[in-house]
C-alpha positions in Angstrom: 0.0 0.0 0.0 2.1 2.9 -1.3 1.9 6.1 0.8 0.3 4.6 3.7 1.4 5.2 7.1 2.0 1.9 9.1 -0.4 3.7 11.2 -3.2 3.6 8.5 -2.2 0.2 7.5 -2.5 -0.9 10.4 -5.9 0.5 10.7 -7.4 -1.3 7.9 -6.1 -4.5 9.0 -7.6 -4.5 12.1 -10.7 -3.1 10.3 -10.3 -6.3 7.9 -9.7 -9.0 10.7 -12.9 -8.0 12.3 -15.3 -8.2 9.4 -13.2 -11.6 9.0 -14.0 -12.7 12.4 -10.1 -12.6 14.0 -9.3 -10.9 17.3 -6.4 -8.4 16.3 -4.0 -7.4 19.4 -0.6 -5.3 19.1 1.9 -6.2 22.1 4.7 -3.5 21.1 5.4 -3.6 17.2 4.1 -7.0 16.7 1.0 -8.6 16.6 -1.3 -11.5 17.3 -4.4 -12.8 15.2 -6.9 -15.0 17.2 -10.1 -16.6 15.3 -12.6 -18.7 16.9 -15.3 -18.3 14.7 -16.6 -21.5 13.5 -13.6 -23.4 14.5 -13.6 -26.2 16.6 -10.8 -24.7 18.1 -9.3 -21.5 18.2 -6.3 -20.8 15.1 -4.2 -18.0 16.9 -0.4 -16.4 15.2 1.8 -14.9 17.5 4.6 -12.4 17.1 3.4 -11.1 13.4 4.8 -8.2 11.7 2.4 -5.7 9.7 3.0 -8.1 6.5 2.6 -11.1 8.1 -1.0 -9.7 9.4 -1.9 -8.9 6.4 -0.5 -12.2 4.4 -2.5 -14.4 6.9 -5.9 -12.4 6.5 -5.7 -12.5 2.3 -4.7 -16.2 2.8 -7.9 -16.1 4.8 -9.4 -14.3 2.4 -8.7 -16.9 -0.2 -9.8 -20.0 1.5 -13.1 -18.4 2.8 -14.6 -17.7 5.8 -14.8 -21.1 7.1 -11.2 -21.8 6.7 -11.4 -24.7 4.0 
């Protein structure tokens, strides 16, 4: 995203992992993604950069909501 702040990026992503049902928390300058949402059990990643949020939620994306 050219000429976005990491501020505004990271705006949209948290914007985009709640309309994808994920749990977004920042712990310093990384981040964790949490989704329980039709899972039998929770699918959480730990210690992710900006791009790694935003990799995981278009890989998301791409398998659908239901994760298959």
């Amino acid at each position: 995203m050219a000429g976005v702040t990491d501020s505004e990026r990271e705006t949209h992503l948290r914007d985009l992992a709640e309309r994808m049902q994920f749990r977004m928390e920042k712990s310093g300058e990384r981040f964790t993604l949490t989704r329980t949402a039709d899972l039998s059990r929770p699918e959480r990643e730990t210690d992710l950069t900006l791009d790694e949020v935003q990799e995981m939620l278009d890989t998301w994306k791409l398998r659908g909501l239901s994760g298959g």
